[in-house]
N, C-alpha and C positions, 0 to 999 in steps of 0.2 A: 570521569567523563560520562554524560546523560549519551543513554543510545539516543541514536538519530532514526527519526521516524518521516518518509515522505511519504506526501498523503494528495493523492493527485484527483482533484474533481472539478468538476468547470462549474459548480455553483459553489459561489462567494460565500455565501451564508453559511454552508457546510464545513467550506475552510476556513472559514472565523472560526466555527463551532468546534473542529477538531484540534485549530491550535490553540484554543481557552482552554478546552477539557484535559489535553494533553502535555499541556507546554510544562508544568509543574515540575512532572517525573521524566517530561523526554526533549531531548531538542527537535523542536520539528518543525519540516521545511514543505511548503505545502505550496502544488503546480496548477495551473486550470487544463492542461491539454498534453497530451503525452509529449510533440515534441519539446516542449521546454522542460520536462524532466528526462528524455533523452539528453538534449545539451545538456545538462549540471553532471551527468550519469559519465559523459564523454570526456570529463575532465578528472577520469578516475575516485572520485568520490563512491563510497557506500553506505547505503542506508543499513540499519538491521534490521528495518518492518517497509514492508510499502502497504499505503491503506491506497486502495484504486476503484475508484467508478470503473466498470467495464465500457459504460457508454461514454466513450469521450468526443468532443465535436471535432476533434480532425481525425480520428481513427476509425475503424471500423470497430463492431460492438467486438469484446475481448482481445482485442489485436495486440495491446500494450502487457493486458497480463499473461496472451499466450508468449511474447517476444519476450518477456522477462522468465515466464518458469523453462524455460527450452533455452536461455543463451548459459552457454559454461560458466560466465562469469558473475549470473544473476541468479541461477535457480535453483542455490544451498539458502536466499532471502526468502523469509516468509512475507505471504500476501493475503491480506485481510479485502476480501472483496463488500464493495458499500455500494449496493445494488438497488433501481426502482424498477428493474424485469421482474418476473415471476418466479415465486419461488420454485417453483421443478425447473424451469430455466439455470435459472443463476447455481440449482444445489449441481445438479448436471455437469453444468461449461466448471464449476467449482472443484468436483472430481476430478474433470478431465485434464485439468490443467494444475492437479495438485494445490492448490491453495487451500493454505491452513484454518483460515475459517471466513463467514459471508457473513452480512447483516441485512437484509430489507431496509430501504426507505419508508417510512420514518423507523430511526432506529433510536435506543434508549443508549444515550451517552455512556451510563455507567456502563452499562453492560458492555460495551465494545471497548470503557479503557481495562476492564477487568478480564476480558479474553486478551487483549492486545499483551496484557502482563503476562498472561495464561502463555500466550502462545512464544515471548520472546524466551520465560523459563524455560520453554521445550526445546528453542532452536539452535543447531548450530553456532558456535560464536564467528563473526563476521573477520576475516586476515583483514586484519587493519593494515599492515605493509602496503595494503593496495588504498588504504584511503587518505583523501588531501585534505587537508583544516580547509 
């Protein structure tokens, strides 16, 4: 079974680009706005990675990845933040909120499926008991 990677951004182009580069080694399922990866999240599914813009257009800036690393049931998930803030910005809210690694806009494909491997090697494995096909 391919881990499952959701990758939540509100431009098109990036979620094309993260599921071409990605799809190969992971199953991935990609949102433009936090609430609709809220709902898929509500029907007990789990991802093993979230890739997250922190600026999403119904949320406030980090809102999705503070409410994911803080809930019991989401914050053993590692979160690759895919940032067009400033780097002291994003490294900062990135500490604060424990996420396991950021990228700047424009980011190099490779490099981010190569930490993405990096960081799933590292993580906790995901109680599948709690996830739905």
């Amino acid at each position: 079974m391919k881990q499952r990677i959701l990758a939540i951004d509100d431009s098109k182009a990036i979620r094309f680009l993260l599921q071409t580069v990605l799809s190969k080694q992971y199953d991935v399922i990609t949102f433009p706005d936090g609430c609709s990866v809220m709902h898929w999240l509500s029907k007990n599914k789990l991802p093993d990675l979230f890739i997250i813009d922190p600026q999403l257009p119904d949320m406030e800036n980090w809102e999705l990845i503070q409410h994911l690393s803080t809930s019991g049931i989401f914050c053993d998930i590692p979160i690759v933040a895919l940032s067009a803030l400033s780097d002291y910005e994003t490294r900062s809210k990135c500490e604060e909120h424990n996420v396991a690694s950021y990228f700047i806009k424009p980011f190099n494909p490779v490099n981010l499926s190569n930490e993405i491997k990096k960081v799933l090697s590292e993580a906790k494995p995901v109680d599948y008991s709690l996830r739905a096909n």
